[in-house]
C-alpha positions as CSV (number, residue, x, y, z in Angstrom):
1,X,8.2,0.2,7.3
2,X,8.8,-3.2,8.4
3,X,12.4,-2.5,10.1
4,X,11.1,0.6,11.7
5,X,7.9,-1.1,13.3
6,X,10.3,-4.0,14.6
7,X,12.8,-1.6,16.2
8,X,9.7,0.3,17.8
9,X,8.4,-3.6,19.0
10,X,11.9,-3.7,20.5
11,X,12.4,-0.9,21.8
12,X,9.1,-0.6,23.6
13,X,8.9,-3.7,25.0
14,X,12.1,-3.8,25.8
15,X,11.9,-0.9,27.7
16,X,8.5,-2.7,29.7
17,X,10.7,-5.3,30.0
18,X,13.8,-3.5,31.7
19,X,12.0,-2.0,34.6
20,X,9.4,-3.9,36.3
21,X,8.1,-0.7,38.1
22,X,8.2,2.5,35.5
23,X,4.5,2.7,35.9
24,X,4.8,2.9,39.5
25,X,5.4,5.8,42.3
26,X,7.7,5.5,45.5
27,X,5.7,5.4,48.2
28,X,8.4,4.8,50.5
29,X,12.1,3.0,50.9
30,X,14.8,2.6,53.7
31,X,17.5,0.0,54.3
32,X,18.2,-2.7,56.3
33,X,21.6,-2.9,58.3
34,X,22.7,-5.6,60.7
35,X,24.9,-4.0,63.1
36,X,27.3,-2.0,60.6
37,X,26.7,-3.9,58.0
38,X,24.4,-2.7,55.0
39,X,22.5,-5.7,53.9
40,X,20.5,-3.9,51.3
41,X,18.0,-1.0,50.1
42,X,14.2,-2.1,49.6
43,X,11.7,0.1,48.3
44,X,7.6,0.3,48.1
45,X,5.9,1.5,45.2
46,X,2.0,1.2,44.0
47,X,0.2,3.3,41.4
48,X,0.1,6.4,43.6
49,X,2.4,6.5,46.0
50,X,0.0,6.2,49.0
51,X,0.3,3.0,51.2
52,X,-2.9,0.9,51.6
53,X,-2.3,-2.5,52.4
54,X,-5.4,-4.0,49.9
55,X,-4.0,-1.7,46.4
56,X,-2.7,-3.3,43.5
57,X,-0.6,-3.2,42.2
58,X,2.2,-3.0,44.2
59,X,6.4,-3.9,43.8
60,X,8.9,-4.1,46.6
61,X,12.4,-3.6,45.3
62,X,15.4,-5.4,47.0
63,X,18.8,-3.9,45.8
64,X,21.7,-6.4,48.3
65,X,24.8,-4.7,49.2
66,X,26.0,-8.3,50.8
67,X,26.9,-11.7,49.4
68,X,23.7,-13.8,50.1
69,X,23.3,-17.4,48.7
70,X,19.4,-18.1,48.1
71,X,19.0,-20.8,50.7
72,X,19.9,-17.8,53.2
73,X,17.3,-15.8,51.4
74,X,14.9,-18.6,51.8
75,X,15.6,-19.6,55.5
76,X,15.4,-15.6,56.3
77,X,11.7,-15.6,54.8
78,X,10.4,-19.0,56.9
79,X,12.2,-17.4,59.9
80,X,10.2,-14.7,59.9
81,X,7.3,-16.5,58.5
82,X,7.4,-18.1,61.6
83,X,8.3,-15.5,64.2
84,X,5.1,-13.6,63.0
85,X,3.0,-17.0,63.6
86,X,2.1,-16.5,59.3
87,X,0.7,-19.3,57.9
88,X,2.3,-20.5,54.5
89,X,2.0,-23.3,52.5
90,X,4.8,-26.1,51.9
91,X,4.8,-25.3,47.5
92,X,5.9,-21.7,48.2
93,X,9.0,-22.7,49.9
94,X,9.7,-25.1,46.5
95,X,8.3,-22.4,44.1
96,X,10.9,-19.6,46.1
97,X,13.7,-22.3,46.0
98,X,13.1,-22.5,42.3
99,X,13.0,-18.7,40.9
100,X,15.7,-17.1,43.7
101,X,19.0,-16.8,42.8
102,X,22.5,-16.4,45.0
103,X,23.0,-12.5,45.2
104,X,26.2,-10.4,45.2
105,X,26.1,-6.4,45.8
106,X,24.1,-4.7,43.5
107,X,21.6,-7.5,42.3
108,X,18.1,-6.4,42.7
109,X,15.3,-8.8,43.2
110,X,12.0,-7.4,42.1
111,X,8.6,-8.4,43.7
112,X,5.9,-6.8,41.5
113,X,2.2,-7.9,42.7
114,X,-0.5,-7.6,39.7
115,X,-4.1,-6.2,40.6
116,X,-4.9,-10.4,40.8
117,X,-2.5,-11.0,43.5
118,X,-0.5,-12.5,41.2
119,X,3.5,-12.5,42.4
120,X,6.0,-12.1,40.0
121,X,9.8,-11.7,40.7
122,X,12.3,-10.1,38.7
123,X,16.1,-11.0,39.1
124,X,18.3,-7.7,38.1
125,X,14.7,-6.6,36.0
126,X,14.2,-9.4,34.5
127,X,11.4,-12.2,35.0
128,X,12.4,-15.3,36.7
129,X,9.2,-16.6,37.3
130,X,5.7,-16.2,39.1
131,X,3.7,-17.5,42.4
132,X,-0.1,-17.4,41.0
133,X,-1.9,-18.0,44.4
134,X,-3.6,-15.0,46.1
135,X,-2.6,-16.0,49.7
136,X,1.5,-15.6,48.8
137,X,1.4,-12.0,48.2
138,X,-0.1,-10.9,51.7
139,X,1.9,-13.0,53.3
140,X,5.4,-12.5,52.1
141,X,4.8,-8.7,51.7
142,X,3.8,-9.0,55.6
143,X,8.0,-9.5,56.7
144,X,8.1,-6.2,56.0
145,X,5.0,-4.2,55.8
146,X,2.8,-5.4,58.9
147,X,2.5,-3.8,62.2
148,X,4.8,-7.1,63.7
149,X,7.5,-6.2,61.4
150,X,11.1,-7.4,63.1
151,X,12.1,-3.5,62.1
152,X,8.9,-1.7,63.0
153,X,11.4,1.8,61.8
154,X,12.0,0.3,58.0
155,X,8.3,-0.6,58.1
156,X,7.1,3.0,59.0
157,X,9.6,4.0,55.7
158,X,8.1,1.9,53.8
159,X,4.6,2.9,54.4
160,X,5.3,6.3,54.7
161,X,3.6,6.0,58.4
162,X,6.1,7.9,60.4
């Protein structure tokens, strides 16, 4: 009884474990190109596939079809942390610099959001770490999802408001 309860243990959580988002629903997904280069897929999902900018929770999936080292990835978000005049504190840029890796074509980087605002990222589906301060979520989701979106097209995907 023993083995079978352990490989049932296993199996389910490492299923949980393997996709961040199974007990989500797409609500929306495009991709981002820079001239005619693909720089990746991202997609929006939340527990019923219906964008409202205050449910939780909510993931946005990065799947990278480029080479990107993580200080690009970093200086990318304070860049348009900036451009959109959004307020962040100094620890986030440490806390980002610690849990992003480099990425090659194919790696996914995970950003699920629990229903306390808590941000948790997932490198290729698994947990590299979490940002426990209600104030990151909003404001990192917001390079994509507000209205002052640098691709106001990919944010209408996203949301689903075509």
């Amino acid at each position: 009884m023993k083995p079978l309860l352990t490989a049932f243990t296993l199996m389910f959580f490492g299923l949980a474990q393997a996709n961040p988002v199974a007990d989500l629903k797409l609500v929306g997904q495009s991709e981002l190109s820079w001239m005619f280069w693909k720089i990746y897929d991202i997609q929006l999902l939340n527990s019923d596939g219906r964008y409202d900018r205050d449910k939780y929770p909510l993931a946005l999936v990065i799947r990278y079809a480029r080479d990107i080292r993580s200080e690009q990835l970093l200086d990318s978000t304070l860049d348009e942390w900036g451009r959109q005049e959004i307020s962040w504190k100094p620890q986030w840029k440490d806390q980002l610099n610690a849990l992003w890796p480099d990425v090659s074509p194919g790696d996914e980087i995970t950003l699920r959001v629990d229903k306390d605002l808590n941000s948790h990222f997932f490198f290729n589906r698994e947990l590299v770490g979490s940002i426990e301060d209600r104030e990151f979520a909003p404001a990192f989701l917001a390079i994509w999802l507000s209205e002052n979106s640098l691709k106001p097209s990919l944010q209408r995907q996203l949301t689903g408001t075509f």
